[in-house]
Structures are given as C-alpha cells and as structure tokens.
MMTF fields as JSON, N, C-alpha, C and O atoms, coordinates in Angstrom:
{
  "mmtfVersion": "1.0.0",
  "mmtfProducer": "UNKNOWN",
  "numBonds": 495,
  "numAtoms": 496,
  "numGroups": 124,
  "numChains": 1,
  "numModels": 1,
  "chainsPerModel": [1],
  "groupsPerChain": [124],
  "chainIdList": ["A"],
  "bondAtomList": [4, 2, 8, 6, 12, 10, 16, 14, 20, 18, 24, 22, 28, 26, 32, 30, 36, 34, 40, 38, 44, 42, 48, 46, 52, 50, 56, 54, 60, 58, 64, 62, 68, 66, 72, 70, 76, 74, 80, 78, 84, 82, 88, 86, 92, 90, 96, 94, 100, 98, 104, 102, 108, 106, 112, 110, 116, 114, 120, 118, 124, 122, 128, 126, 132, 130, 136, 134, 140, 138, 144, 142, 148, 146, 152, 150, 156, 154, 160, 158, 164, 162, 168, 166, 172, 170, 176, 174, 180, 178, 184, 182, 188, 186, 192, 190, 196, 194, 200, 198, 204, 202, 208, 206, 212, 210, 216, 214, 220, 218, 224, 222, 228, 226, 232, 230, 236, 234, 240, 238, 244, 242, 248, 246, 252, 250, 256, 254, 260, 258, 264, 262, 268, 266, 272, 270, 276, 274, 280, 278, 284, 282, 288, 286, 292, 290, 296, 294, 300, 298, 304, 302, 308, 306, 312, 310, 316, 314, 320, 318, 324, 322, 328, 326, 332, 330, 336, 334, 340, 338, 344, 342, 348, 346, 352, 350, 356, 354, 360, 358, 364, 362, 368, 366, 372, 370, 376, 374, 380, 378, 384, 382, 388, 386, 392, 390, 396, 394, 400, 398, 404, 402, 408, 406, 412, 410, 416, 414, 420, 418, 424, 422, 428, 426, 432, 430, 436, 434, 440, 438, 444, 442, 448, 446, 452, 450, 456, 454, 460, 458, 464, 462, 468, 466, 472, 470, 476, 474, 480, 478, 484, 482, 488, 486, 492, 490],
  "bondOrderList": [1, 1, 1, 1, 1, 1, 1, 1, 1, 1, 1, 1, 1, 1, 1, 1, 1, 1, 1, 1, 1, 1, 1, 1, 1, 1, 1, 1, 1, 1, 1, 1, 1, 1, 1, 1, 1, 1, 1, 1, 1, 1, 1, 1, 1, 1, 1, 1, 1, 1, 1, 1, 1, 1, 1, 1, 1, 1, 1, 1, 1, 1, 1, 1, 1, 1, 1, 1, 1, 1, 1, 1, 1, 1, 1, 1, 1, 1, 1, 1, 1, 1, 1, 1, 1, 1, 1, 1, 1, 1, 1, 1, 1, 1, 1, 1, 1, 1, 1, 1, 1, 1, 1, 1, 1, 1, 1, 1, 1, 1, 1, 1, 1, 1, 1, 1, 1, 1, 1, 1, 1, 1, 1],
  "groupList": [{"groupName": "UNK", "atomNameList": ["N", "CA", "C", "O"], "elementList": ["N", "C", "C", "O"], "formalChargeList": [0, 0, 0, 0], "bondAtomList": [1, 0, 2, 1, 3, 2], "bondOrderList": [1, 1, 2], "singleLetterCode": "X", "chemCompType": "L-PEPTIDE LINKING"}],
  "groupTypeList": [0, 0, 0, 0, 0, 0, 0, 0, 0, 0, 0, 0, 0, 0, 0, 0, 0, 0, 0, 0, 0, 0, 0, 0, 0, 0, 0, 0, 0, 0, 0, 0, 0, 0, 0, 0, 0, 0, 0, 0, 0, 0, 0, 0, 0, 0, 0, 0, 0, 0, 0, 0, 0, 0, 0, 0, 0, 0, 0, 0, 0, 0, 0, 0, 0, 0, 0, 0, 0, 0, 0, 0, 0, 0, 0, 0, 0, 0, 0, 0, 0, 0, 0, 0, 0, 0, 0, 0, 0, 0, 0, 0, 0, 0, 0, 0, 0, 0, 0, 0, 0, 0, 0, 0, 0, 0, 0, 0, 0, 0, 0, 0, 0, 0, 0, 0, 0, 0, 0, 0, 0, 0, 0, 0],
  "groupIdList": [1, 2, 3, 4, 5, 6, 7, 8, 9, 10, 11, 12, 13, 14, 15, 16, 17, 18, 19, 20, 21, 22, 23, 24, 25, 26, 27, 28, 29, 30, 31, 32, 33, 34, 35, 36, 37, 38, 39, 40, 41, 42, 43, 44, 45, 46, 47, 48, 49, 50, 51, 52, 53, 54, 55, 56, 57, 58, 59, 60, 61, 62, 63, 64, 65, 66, 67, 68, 69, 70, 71, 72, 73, 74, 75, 76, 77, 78, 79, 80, 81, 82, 83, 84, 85, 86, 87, 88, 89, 90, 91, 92, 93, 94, 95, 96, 97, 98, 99, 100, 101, 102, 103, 104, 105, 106, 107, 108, 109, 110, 111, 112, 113, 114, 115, 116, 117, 118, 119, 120, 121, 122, 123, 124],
  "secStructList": [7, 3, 3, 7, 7, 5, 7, 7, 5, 7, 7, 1, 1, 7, 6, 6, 7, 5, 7, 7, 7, 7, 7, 1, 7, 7, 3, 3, 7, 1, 1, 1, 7, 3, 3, 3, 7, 7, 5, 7, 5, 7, 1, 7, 1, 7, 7, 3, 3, 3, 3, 3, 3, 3, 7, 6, 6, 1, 7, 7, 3, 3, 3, 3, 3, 3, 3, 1, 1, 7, 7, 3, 3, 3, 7, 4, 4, 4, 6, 6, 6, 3, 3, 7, 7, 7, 5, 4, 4, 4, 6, 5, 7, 7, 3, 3, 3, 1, 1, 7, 7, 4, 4, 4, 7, 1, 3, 3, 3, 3, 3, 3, 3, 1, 1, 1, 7, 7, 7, 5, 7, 7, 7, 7],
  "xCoordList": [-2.884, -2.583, -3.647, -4.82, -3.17, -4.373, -4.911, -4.453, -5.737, -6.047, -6.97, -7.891, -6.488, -7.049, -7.27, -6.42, -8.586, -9.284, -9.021, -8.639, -9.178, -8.99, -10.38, -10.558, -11.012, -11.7, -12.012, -12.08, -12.167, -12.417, -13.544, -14.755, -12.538, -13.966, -13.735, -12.645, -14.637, -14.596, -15.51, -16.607, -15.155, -16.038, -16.528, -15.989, -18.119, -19.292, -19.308, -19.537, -19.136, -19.571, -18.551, -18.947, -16.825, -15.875, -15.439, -14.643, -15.908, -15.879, -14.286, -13.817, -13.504, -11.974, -11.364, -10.256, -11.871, -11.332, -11.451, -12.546, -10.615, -10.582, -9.629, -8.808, -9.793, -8.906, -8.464, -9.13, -7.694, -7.534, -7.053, -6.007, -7.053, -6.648, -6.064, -6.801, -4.896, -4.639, -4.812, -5.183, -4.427, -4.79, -5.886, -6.211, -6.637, -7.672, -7.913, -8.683, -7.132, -6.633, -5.505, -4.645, -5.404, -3.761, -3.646, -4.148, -3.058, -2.694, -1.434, -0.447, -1.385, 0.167, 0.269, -0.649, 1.198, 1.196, 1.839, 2.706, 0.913, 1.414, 2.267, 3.056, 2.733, 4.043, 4.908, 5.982, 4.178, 5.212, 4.286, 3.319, 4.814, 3.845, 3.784, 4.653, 2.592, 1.662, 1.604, 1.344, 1.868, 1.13, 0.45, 0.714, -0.473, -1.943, -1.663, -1.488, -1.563, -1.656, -2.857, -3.984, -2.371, -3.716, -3.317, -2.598, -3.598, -2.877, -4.338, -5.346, -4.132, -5.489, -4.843, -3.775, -5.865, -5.859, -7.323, -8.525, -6.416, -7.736, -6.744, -5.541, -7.836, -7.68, -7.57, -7.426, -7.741, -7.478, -6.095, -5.137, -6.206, -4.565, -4.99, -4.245, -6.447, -6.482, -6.981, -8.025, -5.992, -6.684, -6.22, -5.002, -7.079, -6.881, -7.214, -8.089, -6.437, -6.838, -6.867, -5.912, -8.251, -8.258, -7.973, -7.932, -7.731, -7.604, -9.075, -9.718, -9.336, -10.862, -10.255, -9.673, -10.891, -10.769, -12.336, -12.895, -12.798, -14.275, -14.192, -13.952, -14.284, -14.131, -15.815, -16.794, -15.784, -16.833, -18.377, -18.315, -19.605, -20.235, -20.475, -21.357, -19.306, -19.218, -18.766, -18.19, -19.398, -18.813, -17.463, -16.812, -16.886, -15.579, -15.356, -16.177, -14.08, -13.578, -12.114, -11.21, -12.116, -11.14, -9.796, -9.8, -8.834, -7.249, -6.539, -6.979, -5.927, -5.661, -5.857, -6.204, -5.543, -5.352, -4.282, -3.386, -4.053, -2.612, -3.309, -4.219, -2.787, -2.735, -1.061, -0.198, -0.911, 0.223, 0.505, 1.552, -0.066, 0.149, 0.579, 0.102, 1.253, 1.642, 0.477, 0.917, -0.603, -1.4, -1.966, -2.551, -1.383, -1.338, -2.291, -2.398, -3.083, -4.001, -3.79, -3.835, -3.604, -3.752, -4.187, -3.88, -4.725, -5.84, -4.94, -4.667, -4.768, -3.747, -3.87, -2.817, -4.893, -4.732, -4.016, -3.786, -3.834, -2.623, -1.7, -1.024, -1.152, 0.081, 1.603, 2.321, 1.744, 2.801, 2.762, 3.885, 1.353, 2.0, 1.424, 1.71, 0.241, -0.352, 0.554, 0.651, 1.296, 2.187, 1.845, 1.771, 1.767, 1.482, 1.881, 1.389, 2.749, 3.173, 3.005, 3.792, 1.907, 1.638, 2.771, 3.671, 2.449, 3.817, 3.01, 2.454, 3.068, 2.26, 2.79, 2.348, 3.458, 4.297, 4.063, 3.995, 3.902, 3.205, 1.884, 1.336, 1.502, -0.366, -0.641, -1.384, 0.384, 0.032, -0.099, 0.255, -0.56, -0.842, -0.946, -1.767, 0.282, -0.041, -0.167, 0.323, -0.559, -0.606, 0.161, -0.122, 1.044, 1.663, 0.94, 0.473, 1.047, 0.755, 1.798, 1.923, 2.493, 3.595, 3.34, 2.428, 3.864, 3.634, 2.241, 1.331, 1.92, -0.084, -0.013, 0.826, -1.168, -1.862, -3.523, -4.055, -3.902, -4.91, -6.453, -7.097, -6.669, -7.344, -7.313, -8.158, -6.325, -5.526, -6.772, -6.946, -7.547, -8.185, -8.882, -8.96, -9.519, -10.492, -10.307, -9.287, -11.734, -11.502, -10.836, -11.05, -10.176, -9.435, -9.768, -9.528, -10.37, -10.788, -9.734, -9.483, -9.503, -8.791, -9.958, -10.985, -9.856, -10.966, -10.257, -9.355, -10.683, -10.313, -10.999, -12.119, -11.127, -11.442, -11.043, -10.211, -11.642, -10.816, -11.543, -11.354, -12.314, -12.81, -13.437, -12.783, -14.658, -15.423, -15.798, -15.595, -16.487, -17.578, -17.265, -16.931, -17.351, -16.632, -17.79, -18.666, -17.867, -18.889, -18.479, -17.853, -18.68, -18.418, -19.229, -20.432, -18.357, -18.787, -18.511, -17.311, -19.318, -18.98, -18.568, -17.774, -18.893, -18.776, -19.384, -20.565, -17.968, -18.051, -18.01, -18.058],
  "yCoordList": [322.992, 322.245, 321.185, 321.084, 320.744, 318.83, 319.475, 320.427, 318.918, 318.842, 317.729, 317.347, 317.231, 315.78, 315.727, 315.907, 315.441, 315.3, 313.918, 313.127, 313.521, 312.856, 312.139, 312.858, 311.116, 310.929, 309.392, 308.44, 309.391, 308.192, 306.871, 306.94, 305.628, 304.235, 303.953, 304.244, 303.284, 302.263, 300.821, 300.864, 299.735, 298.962, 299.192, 299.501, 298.855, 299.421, 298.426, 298.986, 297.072, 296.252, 295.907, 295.266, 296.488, 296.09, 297.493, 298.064, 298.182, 299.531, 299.668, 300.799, 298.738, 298.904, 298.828, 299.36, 298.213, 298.28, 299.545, 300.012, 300.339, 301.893, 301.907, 301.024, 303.456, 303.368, 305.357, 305.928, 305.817, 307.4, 308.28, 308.508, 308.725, 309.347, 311.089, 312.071, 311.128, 312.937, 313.935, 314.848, 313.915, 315.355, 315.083, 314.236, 316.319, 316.692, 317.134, 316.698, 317.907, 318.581, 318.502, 318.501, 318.412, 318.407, 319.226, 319.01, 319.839, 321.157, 320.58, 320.368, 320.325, 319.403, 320.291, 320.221, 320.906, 321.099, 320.058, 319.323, 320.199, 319.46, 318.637, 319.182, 317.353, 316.615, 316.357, 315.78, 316.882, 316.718, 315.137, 314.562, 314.89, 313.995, 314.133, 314.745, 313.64, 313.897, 312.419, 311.416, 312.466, 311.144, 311.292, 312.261, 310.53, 310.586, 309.583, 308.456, 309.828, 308.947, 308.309, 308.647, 307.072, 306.349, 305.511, 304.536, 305.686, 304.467, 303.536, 303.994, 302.925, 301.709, 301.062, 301.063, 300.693, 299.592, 298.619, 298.869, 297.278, 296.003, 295.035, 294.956, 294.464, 293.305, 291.62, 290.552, 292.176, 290.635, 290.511, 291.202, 289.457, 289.33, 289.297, 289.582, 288.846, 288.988, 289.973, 289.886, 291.66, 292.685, 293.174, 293.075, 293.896, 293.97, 295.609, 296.24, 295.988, 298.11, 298.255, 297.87, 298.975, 299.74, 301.004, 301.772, 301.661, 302.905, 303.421, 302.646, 304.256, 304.226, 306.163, 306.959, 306.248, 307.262, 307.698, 307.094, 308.83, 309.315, 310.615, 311.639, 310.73, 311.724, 312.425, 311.825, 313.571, 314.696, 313.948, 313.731, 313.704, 313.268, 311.545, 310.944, 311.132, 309.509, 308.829, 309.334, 307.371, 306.559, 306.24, 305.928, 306.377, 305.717, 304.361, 303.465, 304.505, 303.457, 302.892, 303.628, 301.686, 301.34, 301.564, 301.817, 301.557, 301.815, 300.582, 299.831, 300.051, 299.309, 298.849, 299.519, 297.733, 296.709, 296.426, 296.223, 296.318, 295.748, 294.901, 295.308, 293.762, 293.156, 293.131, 293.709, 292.559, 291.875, 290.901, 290.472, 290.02, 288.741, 289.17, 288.358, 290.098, 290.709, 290.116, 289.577, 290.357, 290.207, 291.592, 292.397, 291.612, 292.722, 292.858, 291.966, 294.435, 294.512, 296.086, 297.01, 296.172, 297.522, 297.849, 297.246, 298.62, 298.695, 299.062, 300.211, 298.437, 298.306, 299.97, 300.549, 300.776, 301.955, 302.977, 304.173, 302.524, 303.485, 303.082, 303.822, 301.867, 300.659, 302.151, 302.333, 302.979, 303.202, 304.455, 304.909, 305.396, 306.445, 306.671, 307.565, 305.406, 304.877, 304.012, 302.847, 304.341, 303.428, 303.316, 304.228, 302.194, 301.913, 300.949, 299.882, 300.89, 299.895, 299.542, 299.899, 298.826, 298.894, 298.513, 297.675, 299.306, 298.978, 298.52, 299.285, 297.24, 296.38, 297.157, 298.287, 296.743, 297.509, 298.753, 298.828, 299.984, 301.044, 301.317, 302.069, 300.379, 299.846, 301.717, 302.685, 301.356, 302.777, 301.929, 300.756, 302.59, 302.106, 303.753, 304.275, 304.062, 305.49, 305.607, 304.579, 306.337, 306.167, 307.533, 308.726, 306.814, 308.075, 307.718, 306.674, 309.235, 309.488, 310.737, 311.948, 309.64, 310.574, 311.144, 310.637, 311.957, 312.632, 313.104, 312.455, 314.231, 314.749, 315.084, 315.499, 314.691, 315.291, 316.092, 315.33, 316.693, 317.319, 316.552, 316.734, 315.489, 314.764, 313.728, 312.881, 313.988, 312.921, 313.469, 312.827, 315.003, 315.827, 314.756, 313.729, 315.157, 313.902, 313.349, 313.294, 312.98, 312.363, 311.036, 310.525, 310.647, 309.553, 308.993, 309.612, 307.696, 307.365, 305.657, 304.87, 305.835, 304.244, 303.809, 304.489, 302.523, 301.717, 300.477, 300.074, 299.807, 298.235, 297.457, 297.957, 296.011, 295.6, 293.916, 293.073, 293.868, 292.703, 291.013, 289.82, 291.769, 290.268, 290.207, 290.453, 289.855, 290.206, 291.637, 292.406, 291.856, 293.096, 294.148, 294.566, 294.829, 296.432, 297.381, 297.153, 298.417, 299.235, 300.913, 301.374, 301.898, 303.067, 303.958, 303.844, 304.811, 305.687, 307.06, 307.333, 308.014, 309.288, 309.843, 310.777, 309.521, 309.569, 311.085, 311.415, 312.142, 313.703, 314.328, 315.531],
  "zCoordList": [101.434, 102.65, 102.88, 102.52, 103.303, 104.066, 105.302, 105.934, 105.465, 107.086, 107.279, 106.558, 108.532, 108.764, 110.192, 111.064, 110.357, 111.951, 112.369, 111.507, 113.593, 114.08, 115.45, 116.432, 115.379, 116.123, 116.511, 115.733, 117.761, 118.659, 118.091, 117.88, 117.948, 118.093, 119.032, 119.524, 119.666, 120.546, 120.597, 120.039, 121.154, 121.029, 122.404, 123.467, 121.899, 122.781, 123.873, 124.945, 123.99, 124.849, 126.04, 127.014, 125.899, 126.928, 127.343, 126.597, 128.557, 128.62, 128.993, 128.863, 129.395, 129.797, 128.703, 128.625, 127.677, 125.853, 125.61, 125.923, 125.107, 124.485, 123.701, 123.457, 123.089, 121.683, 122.193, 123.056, 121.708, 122.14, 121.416, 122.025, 120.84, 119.632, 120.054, 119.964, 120.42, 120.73, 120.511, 121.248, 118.836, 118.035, 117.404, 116.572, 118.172, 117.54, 115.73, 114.874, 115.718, 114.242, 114.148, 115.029, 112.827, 112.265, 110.525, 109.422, 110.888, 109.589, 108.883, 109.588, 107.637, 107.262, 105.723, 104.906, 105.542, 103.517, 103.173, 103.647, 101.76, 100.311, 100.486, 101.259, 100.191, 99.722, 101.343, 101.515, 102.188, 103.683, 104.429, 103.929, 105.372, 106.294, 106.996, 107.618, 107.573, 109.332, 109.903, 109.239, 111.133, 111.984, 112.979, 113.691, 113.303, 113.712, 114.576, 114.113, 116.105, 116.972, 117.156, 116.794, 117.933, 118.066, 119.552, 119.332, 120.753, 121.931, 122.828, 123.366, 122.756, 122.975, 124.615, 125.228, 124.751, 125.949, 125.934, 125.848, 126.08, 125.948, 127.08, 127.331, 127.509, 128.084, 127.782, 128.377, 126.444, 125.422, 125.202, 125.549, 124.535, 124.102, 122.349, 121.411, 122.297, 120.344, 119.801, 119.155, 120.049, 119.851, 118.759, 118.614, 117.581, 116.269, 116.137, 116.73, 115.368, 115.366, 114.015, 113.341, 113.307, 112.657, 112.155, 113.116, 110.988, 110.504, 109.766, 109.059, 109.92, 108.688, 108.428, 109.164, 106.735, 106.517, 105.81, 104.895, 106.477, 106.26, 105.301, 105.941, 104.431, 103.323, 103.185, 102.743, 103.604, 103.677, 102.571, 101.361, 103.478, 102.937, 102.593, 101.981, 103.265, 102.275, 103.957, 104.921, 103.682, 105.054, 105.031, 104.034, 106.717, 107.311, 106.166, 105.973, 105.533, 104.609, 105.304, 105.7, 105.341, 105.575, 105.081, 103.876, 105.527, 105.408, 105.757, 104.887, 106.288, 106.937, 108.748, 109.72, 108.629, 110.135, 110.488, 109.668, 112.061, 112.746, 113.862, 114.585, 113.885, 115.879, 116.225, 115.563, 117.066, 117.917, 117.425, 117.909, 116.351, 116.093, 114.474, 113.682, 113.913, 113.305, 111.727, 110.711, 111.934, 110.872, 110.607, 111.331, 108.585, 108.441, 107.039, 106.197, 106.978, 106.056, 105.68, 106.492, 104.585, 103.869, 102.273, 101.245, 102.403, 101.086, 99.461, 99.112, 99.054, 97.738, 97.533, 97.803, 97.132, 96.652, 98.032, 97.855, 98.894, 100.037, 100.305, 101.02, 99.975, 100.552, 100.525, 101.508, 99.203, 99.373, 100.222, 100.444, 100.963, 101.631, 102.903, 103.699, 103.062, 104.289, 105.238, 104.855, 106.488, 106.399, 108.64, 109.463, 108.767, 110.632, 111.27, 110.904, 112.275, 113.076, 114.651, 115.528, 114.828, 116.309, 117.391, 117.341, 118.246, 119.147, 120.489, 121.277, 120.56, 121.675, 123.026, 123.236, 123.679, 124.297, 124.933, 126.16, 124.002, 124.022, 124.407, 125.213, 123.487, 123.334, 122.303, 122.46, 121.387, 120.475, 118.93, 118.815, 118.004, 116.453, 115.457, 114.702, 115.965, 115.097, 113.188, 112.722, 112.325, 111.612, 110.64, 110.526, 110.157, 109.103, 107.784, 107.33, 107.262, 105.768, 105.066, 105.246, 104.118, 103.558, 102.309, 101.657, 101.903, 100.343, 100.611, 100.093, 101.41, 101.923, 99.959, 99.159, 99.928, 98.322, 98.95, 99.757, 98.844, 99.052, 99.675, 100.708, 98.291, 98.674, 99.962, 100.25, 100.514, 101.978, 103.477, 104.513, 103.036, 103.932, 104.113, 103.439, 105.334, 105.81, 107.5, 108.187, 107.83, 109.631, 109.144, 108.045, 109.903, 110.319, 111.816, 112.852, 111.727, 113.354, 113.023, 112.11, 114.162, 115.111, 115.193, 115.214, 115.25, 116.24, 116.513, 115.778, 117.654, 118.572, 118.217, 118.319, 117.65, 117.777, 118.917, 118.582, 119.822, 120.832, 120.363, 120.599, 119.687, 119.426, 117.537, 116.523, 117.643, 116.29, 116.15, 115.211, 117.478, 117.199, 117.47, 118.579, 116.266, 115.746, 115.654, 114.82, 116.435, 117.249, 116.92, 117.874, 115.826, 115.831, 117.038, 117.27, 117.704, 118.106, 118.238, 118.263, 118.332, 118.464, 117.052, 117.163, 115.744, 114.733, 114.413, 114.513, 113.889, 114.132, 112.239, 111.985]
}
C-alpha cells in the first residue's frame, strides 16, 4: 500500500493568502488512486499553486503548477499519473495520483504562490 501525508505552505508575507490541505493521511493500495485536496484563498488575481513531493530524507521536489490564467507545468517524469485542475471558483487545486506504485509514498505539500515569493512552512 502507498501512504501519502499531506502538509501545509504558505506564503509568509500575505497572512490572508493561505493554502489548506484536509487530509492529514491517506492510506491508498497498489494500482488504485488517491486525491489530495488542496483549497487556497488569496487576494490577488495572479495566484499560482504548487504541488511538491518530499520523499523521506530528500527535499520537497516539484510536481507540477496551476493559476487561473490556465498556465500549466508538470514534471515530464509524472505527466501520465500526476494529474490537477484548479477550480478558481472553488479556490480548490486538488491533486490526483492514479496507478499508486509504492514509491508514490511520500508528504505532498500545496503551496501559493500570489506573487514571486514562495515561502515553505511548517515543513513535517
């Protein structure tokens, strides 16, 4: 089975900018898929959300990016089972991962970015 944590960025400098992430833990077997909420609120209109995946021992690596302005980024080695669509609207950016393979274990943090400056926190 996978299991994949889940934990909070935020950028440090716009305290009404947040990012929220629900499940704490998530238990998924083999070959099935999990999604990993993520629901934000910013006061910008040029707000951009990350995925990062932190594998035991090693730094938060990127996954992909979404804004509203439908500019889109995902890391060639996850394109086919990394898959996220922000829903402005919502102000959610959840993230599925289909086909779990073992190695999929790992924290997974959101983060906001509303402008340039991208600020980890609470890093578990």
């Amino acid at each position: 089975s996978a299991h994949v944590s889940a934990a909070d960025c935020h950028v440090l400098w716009a305290q009404k900018d947040n990012v929220l992430q629900p499940e704490a833990d998530v238990t998924a077997t083999e070959g099935e898929a999990v999604t990993l909420g993520c629901e934000y609120n910013t006061s910008q209109t040029t707000a951009y959300l990350y995925w990062y995946k932190q594998d035991v021992n090693d730094r938060p690596r990127f996954i992909l990016s979404r804004s509203k302005f439908s500019l889109e980024k995902t890391e060639d080695g996850v394109k086919d089972r990394f898959k996220s669509r922000l829903n402005s609207t919502l102000r959610s950016v959840p993230l599925t991962i289909v086909e779990l393979q073992p190695s999929d274990s790992a924290v997974y943090y959101c983060a906001l970015a509303s402008q340039i400056q991208l600020s980890f926190v609470g890093v578990k």
